[in-house]
C-alpha positions as CSV (number, residue, x, y, z in Angstrom):
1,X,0.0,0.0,0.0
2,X,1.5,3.6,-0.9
3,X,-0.4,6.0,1.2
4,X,0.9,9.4,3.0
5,X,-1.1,11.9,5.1
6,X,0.6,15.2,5.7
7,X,0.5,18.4,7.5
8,X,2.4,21.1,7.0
9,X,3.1,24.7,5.6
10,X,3.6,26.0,2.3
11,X,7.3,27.2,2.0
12,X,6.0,29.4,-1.1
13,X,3.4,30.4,-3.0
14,X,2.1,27.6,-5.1
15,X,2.5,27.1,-8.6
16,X,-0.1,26.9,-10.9
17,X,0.5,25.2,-14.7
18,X,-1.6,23.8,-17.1
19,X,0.0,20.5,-19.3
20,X,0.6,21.2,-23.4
21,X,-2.0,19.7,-25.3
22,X,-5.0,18.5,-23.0
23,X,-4.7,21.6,-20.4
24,X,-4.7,20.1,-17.5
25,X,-4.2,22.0,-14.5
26,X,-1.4,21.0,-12.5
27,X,0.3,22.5,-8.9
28,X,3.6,22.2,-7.1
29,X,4.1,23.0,-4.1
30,X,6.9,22.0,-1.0
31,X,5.5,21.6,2.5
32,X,7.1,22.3,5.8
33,X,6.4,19.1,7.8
34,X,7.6,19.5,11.7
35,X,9.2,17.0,13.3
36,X,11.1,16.5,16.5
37,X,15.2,15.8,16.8
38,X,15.5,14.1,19.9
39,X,19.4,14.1,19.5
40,X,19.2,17.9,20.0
41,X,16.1,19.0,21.4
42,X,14.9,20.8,18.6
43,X,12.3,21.2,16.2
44,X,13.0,20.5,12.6
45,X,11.4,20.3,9.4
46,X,11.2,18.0,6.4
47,X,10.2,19.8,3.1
48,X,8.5,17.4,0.8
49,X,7.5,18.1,-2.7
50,X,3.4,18.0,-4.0
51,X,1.7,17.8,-7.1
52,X,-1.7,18.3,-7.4
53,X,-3.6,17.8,-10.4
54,X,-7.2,19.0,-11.7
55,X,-9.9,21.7,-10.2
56,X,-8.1,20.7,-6.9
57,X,-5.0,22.6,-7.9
58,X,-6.6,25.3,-9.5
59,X,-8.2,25.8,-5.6
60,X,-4.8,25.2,-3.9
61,X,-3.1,27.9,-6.7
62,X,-6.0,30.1,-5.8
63,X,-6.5,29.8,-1.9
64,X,-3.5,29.0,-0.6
65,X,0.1,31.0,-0.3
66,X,3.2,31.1,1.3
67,X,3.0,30.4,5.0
68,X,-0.8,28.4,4.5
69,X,-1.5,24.9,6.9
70,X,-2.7,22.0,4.6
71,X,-3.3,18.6,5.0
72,X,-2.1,16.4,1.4
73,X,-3.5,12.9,1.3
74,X,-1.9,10.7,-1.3
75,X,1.2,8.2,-2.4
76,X,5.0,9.1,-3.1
77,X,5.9,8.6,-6.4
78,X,9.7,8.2,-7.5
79,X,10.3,9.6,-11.0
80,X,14.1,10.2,-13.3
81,X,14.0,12.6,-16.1
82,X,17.5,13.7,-18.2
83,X,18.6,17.2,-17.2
84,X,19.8,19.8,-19.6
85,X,23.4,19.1,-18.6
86,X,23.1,15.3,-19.3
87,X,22.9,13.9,-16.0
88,X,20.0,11.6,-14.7
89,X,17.9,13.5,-12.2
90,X,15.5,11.3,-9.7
91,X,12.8,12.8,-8.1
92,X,10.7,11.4,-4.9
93,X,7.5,13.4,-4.7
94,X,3.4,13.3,-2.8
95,X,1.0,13.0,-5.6
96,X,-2.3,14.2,-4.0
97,X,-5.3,12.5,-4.2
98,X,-8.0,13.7,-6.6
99,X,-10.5,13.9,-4.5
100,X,-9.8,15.2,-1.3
101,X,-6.4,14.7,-1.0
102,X,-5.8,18.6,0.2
103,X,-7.3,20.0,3.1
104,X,-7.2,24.0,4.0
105,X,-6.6,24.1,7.1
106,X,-5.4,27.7,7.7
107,X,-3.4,30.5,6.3
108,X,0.0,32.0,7.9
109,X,-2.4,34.7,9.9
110,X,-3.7,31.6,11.8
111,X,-0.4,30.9,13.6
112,X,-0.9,34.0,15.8
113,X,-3.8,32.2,16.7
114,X,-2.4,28.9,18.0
115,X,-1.3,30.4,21.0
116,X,-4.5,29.1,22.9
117,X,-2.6,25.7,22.8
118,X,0.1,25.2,25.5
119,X,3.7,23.3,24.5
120,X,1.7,19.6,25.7
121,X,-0.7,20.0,22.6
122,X,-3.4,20.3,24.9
123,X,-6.1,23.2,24.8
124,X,-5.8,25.9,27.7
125,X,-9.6,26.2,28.9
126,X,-10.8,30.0,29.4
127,X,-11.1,31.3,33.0
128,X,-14.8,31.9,32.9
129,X,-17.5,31.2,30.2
130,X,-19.4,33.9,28.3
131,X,-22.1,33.9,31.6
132,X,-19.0,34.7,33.6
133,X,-19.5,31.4,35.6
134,X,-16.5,29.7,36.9
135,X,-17.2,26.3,38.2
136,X,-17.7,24.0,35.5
137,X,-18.2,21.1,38.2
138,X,-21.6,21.5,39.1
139,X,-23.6,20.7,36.4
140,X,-22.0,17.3,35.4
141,X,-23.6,13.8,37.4
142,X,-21.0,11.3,38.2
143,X,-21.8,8.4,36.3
144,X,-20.9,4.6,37.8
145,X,-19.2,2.6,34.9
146,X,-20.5,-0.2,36.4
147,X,-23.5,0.1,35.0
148,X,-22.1,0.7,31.1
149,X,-22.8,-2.6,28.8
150,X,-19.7,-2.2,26.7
């Protein structure tokens, strides 16, 4: 089975082409993927190529830019191709899927954002609600598992 799921940002605007002959729209892009060097202690990034074919990359072309969180579902593909100077050039790339194989999932402004979260990922809870109530405790009814069938 070749199947990759990614998230990531878009190192640079993406760009938009369309094939000679039949016209199909095609997009490149390079994602930012995160990813944690436990040798150092610091966060890195892998930058993986994406091609995206059809109405889908005329979307991505259109909505998305430089600095943009998406999610690419689809398979690597490995691919060699003759350079102008002669040599043999292989490329190893993430061919989305047609059909839902990018997700938006923010643009660069959304970073700012993200700062609700704390460094453990999980999500920091306001003080109060919107009724300025505090204690979320009292309305919840212990429940005895004991009594749950599965």
């Amino acid at each position: 089975m070749n199947k990759v799921v990614l998230i990531g940002r878009l190192t640079k605007d993406p760009e938009l082409r369309f094939t000679p002959g039949s016209g199909s729209a095609v997009t490149t892009l390079t994602l930012a993927v995160d990813k944690y060097n436990t040798k150092t202690g610091q966060r890195e990034a892998d930058f993986i190529p994406v091609v995206i074919w059809g109405k889908q990359a005329e979307s991505v072309a259109n909505y998305l830019g430089k600095g943009s969180q998406a999610a690419i579902s689809g398979r690597i593909q490995t691919r060699t191709y003759d350079a102008k100077d002669g040599t043999k050039r292989y490329v190893t790339e993430v061919v989305a899927d047609s059909f839902g194989g990018v997700q938006f999932l923010g643009s660069k402004n959304d970073r700012a954002s993200s700062n609700n979260f704390s460094g453990n990922n999980e999500y920091s809870a306001p003080s109060n609600n919107s009724f300025g109530e505090t204690n979320f405790d009292e309305d919840i009814t212990p429940v005895d598992d004991g009594d749950m069938p599965f």
